[in-house]
C-alpha positions as CSV (number, residue, x, y, z in Angstrom):
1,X,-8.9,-17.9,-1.3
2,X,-8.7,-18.2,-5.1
3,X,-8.7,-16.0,-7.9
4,X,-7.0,-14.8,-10.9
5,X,-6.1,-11.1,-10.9
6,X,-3.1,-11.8,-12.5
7,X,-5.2,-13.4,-15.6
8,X,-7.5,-10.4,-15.3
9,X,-5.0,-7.9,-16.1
10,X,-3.3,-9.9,-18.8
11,X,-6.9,-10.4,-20.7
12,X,-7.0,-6.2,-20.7
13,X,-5.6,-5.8,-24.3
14,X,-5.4,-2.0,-25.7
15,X,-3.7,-1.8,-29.2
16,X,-1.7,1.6,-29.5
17,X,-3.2,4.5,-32.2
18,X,-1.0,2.9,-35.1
19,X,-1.2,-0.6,-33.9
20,X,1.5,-0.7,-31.4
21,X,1.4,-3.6,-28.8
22,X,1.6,-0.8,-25.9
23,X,-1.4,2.0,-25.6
24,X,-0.6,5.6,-27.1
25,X,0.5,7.8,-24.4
26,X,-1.9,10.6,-24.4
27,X,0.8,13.4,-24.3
28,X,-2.8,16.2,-23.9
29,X,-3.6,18.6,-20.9
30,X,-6.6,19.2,-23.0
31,X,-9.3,17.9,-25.1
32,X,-11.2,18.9,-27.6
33,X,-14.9,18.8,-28.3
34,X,-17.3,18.1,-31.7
35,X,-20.2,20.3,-30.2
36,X,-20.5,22.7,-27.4
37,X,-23.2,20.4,-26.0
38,X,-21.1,17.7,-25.5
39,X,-18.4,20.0,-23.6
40,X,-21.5,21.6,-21.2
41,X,-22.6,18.2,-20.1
42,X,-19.1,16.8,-19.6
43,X,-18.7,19.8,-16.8
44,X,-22.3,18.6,-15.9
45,X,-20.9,15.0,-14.9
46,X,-23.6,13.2,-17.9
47,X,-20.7,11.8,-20.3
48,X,-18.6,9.4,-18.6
49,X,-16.1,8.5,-21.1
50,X,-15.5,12.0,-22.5
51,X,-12.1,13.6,-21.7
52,X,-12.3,17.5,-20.7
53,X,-9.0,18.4,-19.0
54,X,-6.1,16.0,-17.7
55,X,-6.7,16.7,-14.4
56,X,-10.3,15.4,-14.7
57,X,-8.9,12.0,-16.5
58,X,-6.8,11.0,-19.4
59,X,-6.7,7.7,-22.1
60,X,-3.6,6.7,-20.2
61,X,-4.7,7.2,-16.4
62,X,-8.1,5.2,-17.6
63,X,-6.4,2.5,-19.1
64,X,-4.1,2.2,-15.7
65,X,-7.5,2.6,-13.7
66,X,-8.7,-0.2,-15.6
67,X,-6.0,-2.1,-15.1
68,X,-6.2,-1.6,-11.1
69,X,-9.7,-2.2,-11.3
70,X,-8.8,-5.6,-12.6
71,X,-6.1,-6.2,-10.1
72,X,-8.5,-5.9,-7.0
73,X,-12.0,-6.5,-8.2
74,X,-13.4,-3.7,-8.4
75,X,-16.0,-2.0,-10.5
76,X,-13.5,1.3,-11.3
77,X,-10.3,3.0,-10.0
78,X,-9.1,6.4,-10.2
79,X,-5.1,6.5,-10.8
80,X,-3.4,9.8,-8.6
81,X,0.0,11.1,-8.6
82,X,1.2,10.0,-5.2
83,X,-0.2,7.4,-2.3
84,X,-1.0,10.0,-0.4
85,X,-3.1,11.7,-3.2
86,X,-5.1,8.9,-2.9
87,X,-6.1,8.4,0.7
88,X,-6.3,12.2,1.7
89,X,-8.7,12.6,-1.4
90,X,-10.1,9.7,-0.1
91,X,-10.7,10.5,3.5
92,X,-11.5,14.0,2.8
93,X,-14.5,13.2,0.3
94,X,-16.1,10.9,3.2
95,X,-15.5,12.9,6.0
96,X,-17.1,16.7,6.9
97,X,-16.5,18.7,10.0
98,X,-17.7,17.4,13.0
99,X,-17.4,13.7,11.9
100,X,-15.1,11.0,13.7
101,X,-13.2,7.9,12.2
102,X,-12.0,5.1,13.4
103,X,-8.1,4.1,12.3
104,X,-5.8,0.8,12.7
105,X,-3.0,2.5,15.0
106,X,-0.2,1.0,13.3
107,X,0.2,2.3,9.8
108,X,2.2,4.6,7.2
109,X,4.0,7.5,9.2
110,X,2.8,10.1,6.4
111,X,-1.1,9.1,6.8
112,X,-0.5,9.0,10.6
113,X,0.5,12.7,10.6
114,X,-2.8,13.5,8.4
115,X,-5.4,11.8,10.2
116,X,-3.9,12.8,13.7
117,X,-2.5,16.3,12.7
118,X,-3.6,17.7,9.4
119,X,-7.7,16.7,10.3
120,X,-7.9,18.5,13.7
121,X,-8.1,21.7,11.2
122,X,-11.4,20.0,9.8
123,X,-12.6,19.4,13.3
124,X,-12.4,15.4,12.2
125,X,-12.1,13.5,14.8
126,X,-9.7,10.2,14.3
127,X,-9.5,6.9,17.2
128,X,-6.2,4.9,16.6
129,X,-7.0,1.5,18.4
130,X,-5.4,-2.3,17.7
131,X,-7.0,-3.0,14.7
132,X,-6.3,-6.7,15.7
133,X,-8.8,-6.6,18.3
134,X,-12.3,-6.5,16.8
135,X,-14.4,-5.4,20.0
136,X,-12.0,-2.5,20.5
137,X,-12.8,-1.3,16.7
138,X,-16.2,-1.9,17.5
139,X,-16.4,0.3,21.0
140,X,-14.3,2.9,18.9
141,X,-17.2,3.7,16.5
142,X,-19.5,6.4,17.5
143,X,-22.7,7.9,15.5
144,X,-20.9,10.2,13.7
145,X,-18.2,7.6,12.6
146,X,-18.1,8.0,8.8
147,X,-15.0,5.0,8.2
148,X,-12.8,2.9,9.6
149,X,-9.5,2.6,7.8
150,X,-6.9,0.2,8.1
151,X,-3.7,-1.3,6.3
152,X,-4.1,-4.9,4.9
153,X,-0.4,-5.5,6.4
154,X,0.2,-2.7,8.8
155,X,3.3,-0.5,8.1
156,X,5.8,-1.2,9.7
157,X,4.6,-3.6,12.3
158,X,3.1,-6.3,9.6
159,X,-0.1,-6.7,11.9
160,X,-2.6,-8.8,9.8
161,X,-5.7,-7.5,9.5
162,X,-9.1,-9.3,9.8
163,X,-10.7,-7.7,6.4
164,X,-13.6,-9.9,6.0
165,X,-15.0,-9.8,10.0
166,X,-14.1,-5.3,9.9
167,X,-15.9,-5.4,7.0
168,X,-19.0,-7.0,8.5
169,X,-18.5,-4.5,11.5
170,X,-18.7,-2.0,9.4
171,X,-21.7,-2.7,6.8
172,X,-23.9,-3.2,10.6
173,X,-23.2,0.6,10.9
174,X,-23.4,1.4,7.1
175,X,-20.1,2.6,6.9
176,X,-17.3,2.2,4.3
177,X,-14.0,-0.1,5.6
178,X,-10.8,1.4,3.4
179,X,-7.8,-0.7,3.2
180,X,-4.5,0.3,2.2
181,X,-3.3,-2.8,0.2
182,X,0.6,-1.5,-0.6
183,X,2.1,-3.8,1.1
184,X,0.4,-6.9,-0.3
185,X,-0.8,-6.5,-3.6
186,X,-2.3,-9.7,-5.2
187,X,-1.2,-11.6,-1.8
188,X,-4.5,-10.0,-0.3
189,X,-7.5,-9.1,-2.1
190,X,-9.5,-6.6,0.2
191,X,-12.3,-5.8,-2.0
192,X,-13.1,-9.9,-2.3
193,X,-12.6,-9.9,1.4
194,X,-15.6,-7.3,1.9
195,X,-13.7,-4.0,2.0
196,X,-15.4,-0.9,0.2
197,X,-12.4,0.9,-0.7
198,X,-9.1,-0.1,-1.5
199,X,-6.0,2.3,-1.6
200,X,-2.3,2.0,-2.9
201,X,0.4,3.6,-3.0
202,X,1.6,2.2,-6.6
203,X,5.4,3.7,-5.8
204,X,5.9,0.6,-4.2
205,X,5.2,-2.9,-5.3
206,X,3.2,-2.5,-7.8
207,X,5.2,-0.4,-10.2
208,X,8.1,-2.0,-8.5
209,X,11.2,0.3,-10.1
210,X,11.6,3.2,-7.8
211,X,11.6,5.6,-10.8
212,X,8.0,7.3,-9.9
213,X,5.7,8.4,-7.3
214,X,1.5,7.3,-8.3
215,X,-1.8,6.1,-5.9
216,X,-4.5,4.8,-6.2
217,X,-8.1,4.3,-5.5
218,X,-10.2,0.7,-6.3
219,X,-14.0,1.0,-5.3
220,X,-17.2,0.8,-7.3
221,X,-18.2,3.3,-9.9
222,X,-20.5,5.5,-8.1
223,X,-17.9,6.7,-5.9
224,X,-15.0,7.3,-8.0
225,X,-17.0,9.2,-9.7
226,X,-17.6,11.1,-7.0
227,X,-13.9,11.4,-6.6
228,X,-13.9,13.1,-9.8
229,X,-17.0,15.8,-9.8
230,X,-16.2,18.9,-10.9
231,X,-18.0,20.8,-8.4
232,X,-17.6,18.2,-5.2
233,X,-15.0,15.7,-6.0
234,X,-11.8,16.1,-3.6
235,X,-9.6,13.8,-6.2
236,X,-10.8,16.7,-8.7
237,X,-10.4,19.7,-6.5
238,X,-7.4,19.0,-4.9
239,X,-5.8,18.3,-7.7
240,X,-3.7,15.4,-7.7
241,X,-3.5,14.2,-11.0
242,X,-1.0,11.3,-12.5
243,X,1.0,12.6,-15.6
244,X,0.1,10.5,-18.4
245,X,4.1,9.6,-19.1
246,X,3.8,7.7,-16.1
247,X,0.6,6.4,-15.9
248,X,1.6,4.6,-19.2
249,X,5.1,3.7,-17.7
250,X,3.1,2.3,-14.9
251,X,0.4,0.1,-16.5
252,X,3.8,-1.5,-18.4
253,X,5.3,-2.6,-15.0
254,X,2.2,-4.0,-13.8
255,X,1.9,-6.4,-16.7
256,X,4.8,-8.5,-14.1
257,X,3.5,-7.9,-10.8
258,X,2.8,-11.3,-10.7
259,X,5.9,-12.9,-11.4
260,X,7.8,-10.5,-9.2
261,X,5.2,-11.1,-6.1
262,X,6.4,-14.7,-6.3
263,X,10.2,-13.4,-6.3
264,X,9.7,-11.6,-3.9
265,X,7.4,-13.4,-1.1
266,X,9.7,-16.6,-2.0
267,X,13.0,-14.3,-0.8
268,X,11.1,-13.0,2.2
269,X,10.3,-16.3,4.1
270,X,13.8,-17.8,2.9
271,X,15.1,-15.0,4.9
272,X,12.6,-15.3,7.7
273,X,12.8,-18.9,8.1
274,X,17.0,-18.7,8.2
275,X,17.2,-15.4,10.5
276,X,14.7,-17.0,13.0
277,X,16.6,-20.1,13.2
278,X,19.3,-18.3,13.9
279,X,17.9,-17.1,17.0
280,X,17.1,-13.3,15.8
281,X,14.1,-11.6,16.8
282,X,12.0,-11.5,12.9
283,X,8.5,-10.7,12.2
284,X,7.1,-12.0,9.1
285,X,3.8,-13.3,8.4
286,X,4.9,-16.3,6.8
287,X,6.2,-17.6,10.0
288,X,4.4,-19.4,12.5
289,X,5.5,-17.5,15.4
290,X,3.6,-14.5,13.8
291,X,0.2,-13.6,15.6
292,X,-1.4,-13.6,12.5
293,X,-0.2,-16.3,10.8
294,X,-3.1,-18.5,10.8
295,X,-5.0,-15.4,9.4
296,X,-3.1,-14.7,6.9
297,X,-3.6,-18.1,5.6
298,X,-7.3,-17.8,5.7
299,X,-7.3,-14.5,3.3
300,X,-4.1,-15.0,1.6
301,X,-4.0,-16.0,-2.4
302,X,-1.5,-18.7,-2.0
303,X,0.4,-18.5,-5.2
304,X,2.1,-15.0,-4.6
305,X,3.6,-15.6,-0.5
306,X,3.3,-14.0,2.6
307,X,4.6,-10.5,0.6
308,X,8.6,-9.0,0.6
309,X,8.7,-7.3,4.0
310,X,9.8,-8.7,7.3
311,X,11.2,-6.6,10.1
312,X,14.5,-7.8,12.2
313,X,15.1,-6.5,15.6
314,X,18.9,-5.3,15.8
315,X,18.5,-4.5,19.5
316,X,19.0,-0.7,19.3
317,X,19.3,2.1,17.1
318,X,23.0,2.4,16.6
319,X,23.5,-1.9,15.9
320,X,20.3,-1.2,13.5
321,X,22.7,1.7,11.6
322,X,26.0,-0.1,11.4
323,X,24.3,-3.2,10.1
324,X,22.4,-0.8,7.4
325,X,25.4,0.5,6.3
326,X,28.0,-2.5,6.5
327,X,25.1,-4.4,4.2
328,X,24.9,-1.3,1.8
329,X,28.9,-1.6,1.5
330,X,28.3,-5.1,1.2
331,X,26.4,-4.7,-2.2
332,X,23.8,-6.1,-0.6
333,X,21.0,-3.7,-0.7
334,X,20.4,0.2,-0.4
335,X,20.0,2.4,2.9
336,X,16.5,3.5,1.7
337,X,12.6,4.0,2.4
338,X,10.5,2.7,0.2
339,X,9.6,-0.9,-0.8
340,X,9.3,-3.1,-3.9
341,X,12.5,-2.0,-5.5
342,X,14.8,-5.4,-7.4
343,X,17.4,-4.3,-4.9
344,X,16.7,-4.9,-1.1
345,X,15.8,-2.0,1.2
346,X,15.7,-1.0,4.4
347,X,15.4,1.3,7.2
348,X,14.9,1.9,10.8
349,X,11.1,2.7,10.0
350,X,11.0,4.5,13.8
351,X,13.5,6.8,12.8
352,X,12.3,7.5,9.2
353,X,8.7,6.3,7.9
354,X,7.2,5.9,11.3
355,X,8.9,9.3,12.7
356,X,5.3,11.3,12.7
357,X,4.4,8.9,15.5
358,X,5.1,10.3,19.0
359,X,8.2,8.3,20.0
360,X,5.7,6.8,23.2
361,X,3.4,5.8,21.2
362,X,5.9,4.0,19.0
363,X,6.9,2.1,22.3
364,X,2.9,1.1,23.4
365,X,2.5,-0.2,20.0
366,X,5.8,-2.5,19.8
367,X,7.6,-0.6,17.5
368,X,11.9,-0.4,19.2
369,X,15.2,1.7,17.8
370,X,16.2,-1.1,16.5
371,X,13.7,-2.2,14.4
372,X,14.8,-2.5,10.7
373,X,12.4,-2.9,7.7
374,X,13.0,-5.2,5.2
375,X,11.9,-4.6,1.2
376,X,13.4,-7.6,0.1
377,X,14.4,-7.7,-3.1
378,X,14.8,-9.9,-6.3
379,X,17.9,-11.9,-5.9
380,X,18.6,-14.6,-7.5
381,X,20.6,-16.6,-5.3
382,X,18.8,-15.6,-1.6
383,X,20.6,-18.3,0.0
384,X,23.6,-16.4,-1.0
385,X,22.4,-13.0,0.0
386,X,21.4,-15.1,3.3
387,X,24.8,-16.1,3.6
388,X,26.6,-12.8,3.3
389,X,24.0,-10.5,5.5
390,X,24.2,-13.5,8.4
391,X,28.3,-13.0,8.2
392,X,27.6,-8.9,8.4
393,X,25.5,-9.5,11.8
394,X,28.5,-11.5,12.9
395,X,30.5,-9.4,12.6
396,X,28.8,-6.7,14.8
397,X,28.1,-9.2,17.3
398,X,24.1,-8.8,16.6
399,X,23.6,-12.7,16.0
400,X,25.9,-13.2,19.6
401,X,23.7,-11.0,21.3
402,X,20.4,-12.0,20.3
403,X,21.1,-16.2,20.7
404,X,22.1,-14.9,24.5
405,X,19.3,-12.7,25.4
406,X,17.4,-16.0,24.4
């Protein structure tokens, strides 16, 4: 699959108020109006492109939304102040009481925890199945099934998901498919692939510093600006509005998304490649051995990799932590959630960013103790880093252990 996001956010140009080469920060919880008119039909929803209030929409957050827009293909985006703004807001505007959705089992802990516990207060209904097996999401959906929602590149399991053939399944029942693309921004373009909405947490990759907390939603115009009704819009009424500092600092990072996809999708199947030679048990999608490999060929965009997360089986929980923590010693990344960062990070995701999920259900789905999640980072020299994380696991006997249970 080709096409050239990168090119369409680099075409966006916005020159600041006096000229500058960066946008003017719109540093306003309010606006003012010319005529009273104009301010009674801005409440009524009849001038788009007039700002009332901040938490409505700002210069900056449009110009970001723009940007996003760009970045996935999509007619509009609105620009909220956390990944999970997003998707509840999201979710919430599609779904009433009494409805039922159908979810990809394997995905972020935090929107686990809403769609299993936070919804059953709605009287929403949710069905986590294997989102890689299409006739299961099919059997899943009932009449009142309003969406089916799944992660491009499932967190933390890196299951590949069949966008373009969910998509299909879900247009036959006049449905909306709503992928969560955080993991695999620019690698994977969901909205080309067929999906109606597209989601991101842009904490991660895509603002790529670990300084701020900001989502995201990509769809067509008509329904985010039903996101944004005064009277009806959840992204309006519950309130989760991006401050205009950041939405500025934001749209700056993502002018180099693109060159540090590259770094960091290059790093990722170095490291894959190397610790799978080495006998250890690694999921990437890069790799071969991955059950969506050949899928993720299919969808990919080839110039920006396989993303920067793999997952490395330590064997149990307490290898997983002394392995964390001799490599965070070793200057060679931080003891952290998260992803995207220059620096490496990881985590035992079953212990931390998976934790909402029942620990049984963690088992039936494939996720162990000793499961650590890979952000991998920037570095220059990766052989190098290669080098120095394969003599940690050494010492700790993980690389012993593994090349005998094989």
């Amino acid at each position: 699959m080709d096409y050239k996001a990168a090119d369409s956010i680099q075409d966006l140009q916005y020159f600041g108020e006096y000229g500058g080469v960066n946008p003017s920060i719109s540093d306003s919880s309010t606006y003012t109006f010319l005529s009273a008119k104009t301010m009674f039909d801005t409440f009524e929803g009849n001038t788009e492109g007039c700002y009332l209030y901040s938490r409505h929409s700002s210069p900056s957050n449009l110009y970001l939304g723009e940007a996003l827009a760009a970045l996935e293909g999509t007619e509009s985006a609105n620009v909220t102040a956390s990944g999970m703004g997003a998707i509840t807001a999201v979710l919430l505007q599609l779904c009433s009481s009494g409805d039922h959705l159908v979810s990809s089992r394997t995905i972020y802990g935090g929107t686990y925890a809403f769609l299993k516990n936070f919804l059953k207060r709605f009287q929403i209904e949710v069905s986590f199945v294997d989102i890689t097996d299409l006739d299961a999401v099919a059997k899943a959906c009932r009449s009142n099934t309003r969406l089916i929602y799944c992660e491009s590149v499932s967190n933390p399991l890196l299951e590949v998901a069949d966008i373009s053939a969910l998509s299909k399944l879900a247009d036959k029942r006049d449905i909306p498919l709503v992928v969560d693309n955080t993991f695999s921004p620019l690698s994977v373009a969901p909205a080309r692939l067929g999906a109606h909405i597209v989601v991101h947490s842009l904490t991660k990759f895509i603002n790529g510093s670990s300084d701020t907390v900001a989502g995201a939603v990509c769809a067509d115009k008509e329904f985010c600006l039903a996101l944004k009704d005064v009277n009806s819009g959840a992204g309006m009424l519950l309130g989760s509005t991006m401050d205009s500092l950041r939405a500025a600092s934001i749209l700056k990072n993502l002018r180099t998304l693109h060159l540090r996809i590259k770094k960091h999708s290059d790093n990722a199947l170095y490291l894959a490649q190397r610790f799978e030679e080495d006998g250890l048990r690694v999921v990437y999608p890069g790799l071969p051995s991955h059950p969506g490999h050949k899928l993720f060929k299919k969808i990919m965009v080839a110039e920006y990799g396989f993303g920067g997360i793999l997952t490395l089986d330590a064997g149990s929980l307490d290898k997983a932590m002394e392995l964390m923590e001799l490599m965070q010693r070793e200057n060679l990344g931080y003891l952290a959630v998260s992803l995207g960062f220059y620096k490496t990070l990881f985590s035992t995701p079953g212990s931390s960013t998976s934790s909402e999920i029942p620990e049984a259900e963690q088992k039936s789905m494939g996720l162990t103790d000793g499961l650590i999640r890979f952000s991998v980072g920037l570095d220059n020299d990766i052989d190098r880093s290669y080098r120095r994380m394969r003599h940690c696991m050494e010492q700790l006997g993980i690389l012993a252990e593994t090349t005998a249970a094989r």
